[in-house]
N, CA, C and O atoms as a GROMACS GRO file, in nm:
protein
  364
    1UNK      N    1   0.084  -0.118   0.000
    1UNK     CA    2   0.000   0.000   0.000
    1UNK      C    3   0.088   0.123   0.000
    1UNK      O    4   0.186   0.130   0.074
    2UNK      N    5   0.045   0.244  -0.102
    2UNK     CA    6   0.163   0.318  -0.092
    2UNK      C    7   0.080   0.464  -0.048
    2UNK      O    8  -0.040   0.450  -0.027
    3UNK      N    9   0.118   0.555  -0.039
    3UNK     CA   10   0.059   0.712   0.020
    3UNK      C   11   0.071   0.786  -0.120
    3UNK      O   12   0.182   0.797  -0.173
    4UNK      N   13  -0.022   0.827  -0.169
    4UNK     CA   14  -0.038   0.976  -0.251
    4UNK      C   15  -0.082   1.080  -0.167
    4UNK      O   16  -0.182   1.091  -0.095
    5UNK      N   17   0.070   1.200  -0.204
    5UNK     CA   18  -0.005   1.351  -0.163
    5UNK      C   19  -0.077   1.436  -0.263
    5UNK      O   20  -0.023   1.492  -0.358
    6UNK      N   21  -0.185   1.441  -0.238
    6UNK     CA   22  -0.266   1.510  -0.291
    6UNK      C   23  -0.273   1.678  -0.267
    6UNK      O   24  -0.360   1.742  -0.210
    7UNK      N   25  -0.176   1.714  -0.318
    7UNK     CA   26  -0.136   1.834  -0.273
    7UNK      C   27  -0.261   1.935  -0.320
    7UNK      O   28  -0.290   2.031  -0.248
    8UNK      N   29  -0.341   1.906  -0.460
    8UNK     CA   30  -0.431   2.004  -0.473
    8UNK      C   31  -0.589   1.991  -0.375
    8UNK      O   32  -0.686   2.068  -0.380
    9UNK      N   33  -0.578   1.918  -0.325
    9UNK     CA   34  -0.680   1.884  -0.222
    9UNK      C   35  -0.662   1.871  -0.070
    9UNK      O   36  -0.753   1.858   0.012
   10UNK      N   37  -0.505   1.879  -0.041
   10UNK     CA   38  -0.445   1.934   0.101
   10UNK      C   39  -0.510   1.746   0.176
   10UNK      O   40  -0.616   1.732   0.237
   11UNK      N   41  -0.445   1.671   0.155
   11UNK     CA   42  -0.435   1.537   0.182
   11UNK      C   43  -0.380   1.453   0.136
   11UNK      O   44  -0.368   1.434   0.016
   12UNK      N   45  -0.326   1.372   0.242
   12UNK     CA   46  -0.282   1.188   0.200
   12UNK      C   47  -0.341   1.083   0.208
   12UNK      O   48  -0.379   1.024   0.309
   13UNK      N   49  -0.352   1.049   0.072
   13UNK     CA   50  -0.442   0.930   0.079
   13UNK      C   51  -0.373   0.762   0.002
   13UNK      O   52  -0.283   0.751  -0.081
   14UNK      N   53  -0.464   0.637   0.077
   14UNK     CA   54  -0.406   0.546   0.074
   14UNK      C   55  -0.491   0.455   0.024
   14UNK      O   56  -0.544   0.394   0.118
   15UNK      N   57  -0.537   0.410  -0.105
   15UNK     CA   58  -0.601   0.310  -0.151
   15UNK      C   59  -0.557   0.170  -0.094
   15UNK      O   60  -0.449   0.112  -0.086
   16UNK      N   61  -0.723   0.134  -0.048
   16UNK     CA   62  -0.686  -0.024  -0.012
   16UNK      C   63  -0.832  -0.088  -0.048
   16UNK      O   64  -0.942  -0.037  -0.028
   17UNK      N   65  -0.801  -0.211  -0.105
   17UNK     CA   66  -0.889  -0.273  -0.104
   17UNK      C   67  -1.045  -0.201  -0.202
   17UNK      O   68  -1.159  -0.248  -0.204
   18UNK      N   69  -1.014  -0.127  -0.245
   18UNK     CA   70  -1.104  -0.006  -0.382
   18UNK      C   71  -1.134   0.064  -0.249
   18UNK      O   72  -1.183   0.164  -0.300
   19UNK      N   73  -1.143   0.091  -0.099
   19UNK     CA   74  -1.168   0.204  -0.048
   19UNK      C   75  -1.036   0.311  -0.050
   19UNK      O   76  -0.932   0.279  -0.108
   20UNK      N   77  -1.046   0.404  -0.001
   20UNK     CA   78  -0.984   0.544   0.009
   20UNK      C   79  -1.022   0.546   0.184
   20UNK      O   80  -1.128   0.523   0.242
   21UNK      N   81  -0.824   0.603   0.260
   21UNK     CA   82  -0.850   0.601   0.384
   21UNK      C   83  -0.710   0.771   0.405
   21UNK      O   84  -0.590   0.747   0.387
   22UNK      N   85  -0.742   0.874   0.431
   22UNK     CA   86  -0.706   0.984   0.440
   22UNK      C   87  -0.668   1.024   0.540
   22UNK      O   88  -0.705   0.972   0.645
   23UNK      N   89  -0.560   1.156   0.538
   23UNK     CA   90  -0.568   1.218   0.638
   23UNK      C   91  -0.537   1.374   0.548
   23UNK      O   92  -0.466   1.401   0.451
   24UNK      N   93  -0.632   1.457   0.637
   24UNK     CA   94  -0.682   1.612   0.570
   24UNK      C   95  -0.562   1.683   0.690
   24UNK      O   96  -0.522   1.662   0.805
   25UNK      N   97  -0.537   1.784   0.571
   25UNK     CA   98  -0.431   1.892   0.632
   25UNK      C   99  -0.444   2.047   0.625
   25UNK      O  100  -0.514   2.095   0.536
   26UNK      N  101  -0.384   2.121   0.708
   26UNK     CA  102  -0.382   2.263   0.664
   26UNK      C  103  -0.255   2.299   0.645
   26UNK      O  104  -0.168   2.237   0.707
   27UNK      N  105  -0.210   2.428   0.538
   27UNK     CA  106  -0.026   2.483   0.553
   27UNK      C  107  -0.070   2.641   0.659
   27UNK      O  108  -0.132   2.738   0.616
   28UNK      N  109  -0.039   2.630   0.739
   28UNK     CA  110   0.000   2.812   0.792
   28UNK      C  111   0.109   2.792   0.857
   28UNK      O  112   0.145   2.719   0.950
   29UNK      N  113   0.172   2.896   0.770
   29UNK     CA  114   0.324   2.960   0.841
   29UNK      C  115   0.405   2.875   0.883
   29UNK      O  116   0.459   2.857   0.992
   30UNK      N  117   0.411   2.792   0.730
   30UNK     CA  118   0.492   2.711   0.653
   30UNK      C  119   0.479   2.566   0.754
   30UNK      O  120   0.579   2.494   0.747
   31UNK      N  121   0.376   2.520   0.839
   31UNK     CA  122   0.397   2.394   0.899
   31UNK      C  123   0.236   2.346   0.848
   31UNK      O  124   0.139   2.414   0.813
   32UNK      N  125   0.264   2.159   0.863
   32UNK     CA  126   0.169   2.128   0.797
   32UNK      C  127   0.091   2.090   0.944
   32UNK      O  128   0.152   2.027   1.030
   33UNK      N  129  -0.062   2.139   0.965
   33UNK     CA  130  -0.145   2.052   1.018
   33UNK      C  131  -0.215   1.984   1.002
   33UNK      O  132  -0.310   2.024   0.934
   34UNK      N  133  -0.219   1.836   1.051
   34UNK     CA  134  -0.294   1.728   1.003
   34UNK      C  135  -0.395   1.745   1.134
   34UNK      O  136  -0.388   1.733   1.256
   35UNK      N  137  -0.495   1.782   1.032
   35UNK     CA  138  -0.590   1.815   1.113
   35UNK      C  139  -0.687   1.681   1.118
   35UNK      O  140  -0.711   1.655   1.236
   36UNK      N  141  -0.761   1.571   1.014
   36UNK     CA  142  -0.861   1.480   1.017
   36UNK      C  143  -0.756   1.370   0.984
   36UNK      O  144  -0.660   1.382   0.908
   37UNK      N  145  -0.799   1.241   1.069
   37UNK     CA  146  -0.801   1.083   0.977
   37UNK      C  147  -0.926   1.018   0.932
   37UNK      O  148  -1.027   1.032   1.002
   38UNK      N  149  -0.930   0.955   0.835
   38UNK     CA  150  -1.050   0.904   0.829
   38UNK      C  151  -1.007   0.729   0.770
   38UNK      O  152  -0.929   0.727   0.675
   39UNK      N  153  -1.049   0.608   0.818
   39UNK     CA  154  -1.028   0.493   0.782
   39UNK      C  155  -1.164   0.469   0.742
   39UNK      O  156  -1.238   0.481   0.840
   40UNK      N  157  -1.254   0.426   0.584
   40UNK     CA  158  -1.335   0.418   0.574
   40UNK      C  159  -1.365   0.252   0.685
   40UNK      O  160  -1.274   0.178   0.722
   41UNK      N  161  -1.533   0.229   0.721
   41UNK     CA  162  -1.568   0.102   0.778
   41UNK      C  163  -1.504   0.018   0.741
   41UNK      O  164  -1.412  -0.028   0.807
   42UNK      N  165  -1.544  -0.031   0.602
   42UNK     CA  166  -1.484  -0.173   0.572
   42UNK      C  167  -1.304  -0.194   0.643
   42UNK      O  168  -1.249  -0.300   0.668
   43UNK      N  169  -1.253  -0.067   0.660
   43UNK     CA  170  -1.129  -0.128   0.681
   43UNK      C  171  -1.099  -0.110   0.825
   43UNK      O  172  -0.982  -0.130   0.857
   44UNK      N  173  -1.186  -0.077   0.921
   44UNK     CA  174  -1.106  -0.018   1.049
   44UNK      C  175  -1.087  -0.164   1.129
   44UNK      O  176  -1.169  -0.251   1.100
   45UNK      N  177  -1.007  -0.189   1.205
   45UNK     CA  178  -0.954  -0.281   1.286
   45UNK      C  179  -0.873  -0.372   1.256
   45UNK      O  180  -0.854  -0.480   1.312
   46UNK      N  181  -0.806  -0.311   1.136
   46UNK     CA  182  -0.690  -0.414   1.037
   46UNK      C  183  -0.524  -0.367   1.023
   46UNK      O  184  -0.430  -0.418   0.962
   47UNK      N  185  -0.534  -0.250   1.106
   47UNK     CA  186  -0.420  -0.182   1.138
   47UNK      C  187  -0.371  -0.094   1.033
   47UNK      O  188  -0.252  -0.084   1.006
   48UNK      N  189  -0.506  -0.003   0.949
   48UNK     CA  190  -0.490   0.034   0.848
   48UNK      C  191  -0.454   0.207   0.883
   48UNK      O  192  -0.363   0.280   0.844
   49UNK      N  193  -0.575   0.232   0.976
   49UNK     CA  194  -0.518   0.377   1.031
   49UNK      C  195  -0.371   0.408   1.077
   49UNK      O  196  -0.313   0.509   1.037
   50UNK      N  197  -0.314   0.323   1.158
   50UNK     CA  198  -0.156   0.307   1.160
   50UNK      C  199  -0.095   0.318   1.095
   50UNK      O  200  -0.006   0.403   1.100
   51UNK      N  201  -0.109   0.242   1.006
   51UNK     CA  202   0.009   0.260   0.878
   51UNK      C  203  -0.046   0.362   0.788
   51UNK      O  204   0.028   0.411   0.702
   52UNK      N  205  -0.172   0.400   0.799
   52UNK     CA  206  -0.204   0.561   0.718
   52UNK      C  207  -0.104   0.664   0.742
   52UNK      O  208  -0.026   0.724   0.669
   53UNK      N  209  -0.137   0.665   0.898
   53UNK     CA  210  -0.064   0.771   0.966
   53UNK      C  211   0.088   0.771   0.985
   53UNK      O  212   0.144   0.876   1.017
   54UNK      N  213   0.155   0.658   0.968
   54UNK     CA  214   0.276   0.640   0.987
   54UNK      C  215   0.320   0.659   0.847
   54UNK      O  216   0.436   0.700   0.852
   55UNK      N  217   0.287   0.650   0.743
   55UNK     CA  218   0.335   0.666   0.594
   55UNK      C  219   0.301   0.781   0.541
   55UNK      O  220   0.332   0.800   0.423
   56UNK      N  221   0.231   0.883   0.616
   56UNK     CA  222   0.182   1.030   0.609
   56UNK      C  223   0.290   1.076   0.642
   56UNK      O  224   0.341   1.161   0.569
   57UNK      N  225   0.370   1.026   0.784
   57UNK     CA  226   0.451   1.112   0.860
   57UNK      C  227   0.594   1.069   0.766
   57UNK      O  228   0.688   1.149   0.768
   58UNK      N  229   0.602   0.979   0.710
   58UNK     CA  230   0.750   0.973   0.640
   58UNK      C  231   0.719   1.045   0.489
   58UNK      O  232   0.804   1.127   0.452
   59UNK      N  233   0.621   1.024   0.414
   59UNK     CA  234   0.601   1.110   0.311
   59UNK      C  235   0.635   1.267   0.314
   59UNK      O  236   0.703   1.336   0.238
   60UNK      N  237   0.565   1.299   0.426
   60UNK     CA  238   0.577   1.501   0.449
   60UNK      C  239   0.718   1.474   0.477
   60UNK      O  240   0.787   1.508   0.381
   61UNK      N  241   0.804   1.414   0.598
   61UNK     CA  242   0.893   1.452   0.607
   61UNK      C  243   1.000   1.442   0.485
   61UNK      O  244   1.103   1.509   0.489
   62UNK      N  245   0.974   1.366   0.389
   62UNK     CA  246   1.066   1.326   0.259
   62UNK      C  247   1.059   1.422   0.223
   62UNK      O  248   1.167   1.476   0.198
   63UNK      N  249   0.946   1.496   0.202
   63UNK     CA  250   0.890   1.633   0.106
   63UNK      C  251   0.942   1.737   0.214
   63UNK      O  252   0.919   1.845   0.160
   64UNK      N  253   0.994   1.760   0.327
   64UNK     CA  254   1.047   1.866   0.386
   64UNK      C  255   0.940   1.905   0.472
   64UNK      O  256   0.944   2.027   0.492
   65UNK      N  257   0.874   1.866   0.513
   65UNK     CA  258   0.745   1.981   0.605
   65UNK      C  259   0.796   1.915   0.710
   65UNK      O  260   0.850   1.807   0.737
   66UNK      N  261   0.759   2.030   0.770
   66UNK     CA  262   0.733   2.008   0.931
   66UNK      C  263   0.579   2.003   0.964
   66UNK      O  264   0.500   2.090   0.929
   67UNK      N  265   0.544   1.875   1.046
   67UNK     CA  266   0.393   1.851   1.079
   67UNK      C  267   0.384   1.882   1.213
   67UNK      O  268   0.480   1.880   1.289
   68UNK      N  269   0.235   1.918   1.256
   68UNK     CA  270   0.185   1.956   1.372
   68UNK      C  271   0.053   1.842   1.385
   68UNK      O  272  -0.020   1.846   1.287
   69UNK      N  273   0.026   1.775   1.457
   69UNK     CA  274  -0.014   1.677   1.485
   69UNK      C  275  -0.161   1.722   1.553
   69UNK      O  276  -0.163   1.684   1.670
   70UNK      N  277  -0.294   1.796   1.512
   70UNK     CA  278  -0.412   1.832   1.565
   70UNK      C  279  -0.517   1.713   1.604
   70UNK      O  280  -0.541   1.679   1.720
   71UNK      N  281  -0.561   1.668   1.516
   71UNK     CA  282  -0.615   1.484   1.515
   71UNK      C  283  -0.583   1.413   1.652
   71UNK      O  284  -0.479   1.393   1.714
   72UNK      N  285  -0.680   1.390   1.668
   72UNK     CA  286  -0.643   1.290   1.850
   72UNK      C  287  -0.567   1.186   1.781
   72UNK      O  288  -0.449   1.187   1.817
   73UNK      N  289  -0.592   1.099   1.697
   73UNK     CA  290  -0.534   0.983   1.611
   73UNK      C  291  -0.428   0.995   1.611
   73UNK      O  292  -0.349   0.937   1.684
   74UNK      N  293  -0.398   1.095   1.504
   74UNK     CA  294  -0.242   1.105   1.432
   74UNK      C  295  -0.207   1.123   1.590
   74UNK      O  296  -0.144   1.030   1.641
   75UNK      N  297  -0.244   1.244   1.679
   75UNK     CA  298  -0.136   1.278   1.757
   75UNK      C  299  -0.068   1.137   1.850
   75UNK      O  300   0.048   1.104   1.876
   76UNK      N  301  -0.223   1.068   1.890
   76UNK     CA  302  -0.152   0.892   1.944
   76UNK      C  303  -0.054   0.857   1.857
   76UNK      O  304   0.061   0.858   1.901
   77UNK      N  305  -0.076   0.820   1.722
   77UNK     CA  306   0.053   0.767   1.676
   77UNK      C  307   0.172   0.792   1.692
   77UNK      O  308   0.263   0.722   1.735
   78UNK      N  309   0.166   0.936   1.642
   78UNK     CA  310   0.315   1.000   1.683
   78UNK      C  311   0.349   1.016   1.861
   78UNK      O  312   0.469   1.029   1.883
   79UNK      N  313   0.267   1.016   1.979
   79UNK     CA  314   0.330   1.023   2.073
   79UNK      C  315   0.354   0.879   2.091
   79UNK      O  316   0.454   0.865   2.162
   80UNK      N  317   0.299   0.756   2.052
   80UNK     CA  318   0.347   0.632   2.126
   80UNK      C  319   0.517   0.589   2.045
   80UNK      O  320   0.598   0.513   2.098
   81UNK      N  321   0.538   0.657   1.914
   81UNK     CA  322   0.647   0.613   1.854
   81UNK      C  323   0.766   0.690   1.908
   81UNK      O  324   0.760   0.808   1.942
   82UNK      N  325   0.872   0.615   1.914
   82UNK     CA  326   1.018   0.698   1.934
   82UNK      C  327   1.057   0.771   1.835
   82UNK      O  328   1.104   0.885   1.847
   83UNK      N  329   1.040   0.709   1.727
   83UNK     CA  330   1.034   0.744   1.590
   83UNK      C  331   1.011   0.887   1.572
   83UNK      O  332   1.084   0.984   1.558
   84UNK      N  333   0.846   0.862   1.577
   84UNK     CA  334   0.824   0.991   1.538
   84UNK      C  335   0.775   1.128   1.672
   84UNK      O  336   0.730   1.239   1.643
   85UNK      N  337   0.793   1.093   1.764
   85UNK     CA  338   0.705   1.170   1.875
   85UNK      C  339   0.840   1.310   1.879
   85UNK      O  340   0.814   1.411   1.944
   86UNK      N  341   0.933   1.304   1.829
   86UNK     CA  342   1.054   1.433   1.800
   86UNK      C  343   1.023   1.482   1.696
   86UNK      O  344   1.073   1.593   1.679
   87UNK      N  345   0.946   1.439   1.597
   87UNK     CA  346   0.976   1.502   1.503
   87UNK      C  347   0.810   1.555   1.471
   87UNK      O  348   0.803   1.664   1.413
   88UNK      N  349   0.718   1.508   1.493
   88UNK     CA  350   0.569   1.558   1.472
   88UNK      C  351   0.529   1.640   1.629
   88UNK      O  352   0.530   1.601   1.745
   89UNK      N  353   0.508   1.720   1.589
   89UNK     CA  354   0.464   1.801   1.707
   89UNK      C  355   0.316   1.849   1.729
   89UNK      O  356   0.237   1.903   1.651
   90UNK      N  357   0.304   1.805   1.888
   90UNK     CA  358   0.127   1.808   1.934
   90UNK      C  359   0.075   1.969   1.902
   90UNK      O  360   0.140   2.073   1.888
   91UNK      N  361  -0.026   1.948   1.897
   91UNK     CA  362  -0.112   2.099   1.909
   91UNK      C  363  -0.218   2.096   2.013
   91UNK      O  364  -0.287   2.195   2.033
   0.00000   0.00000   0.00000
């Protein structure tokens, strides 16, 4: 499963299975906030939001942003990882 940024629609999204499972962003003053996740039904409890959110956070950072973590979701992900809890920052 791979991540498209959808830069003209301010999201990353992750085809699985013919659904679409996202996370919506804002840019101000040059940092990105990931503000929504969304895992459509058919897929939630398959460890799909996880790896949404975890392949969001290596995509932006490839692309240079700095993320701010608004989403109760994303922000769990990034605080339970070592990984990423330095480098995504809570709001």
């Amino acid at each position: 499963m791979s991540i498209i940024h959808d830069k003209e629609n301010n999201k990353f999204t992750m085809d699985v299975d013919g659904a679409t499972a996202f996370v919506d962003y804002k840019i101000k003053n040059d940092k990105m906030y990931l503000v929504y996740s969304e895992v459509p039904t058919s897929l939630r409890g398959k460890g799909i939001g996880k790896q949404l959110v975890e392949k969001t956070f290596e995509k932006l950072t490839q692309e240079g942003y700095k993320a701010i973590a608004v989403c109760g979701y994303v922000k769990a992900i990034a605080k339970r990882s070592d990984k990423w809890n330095t480098i995504i920052e809570q709001a």
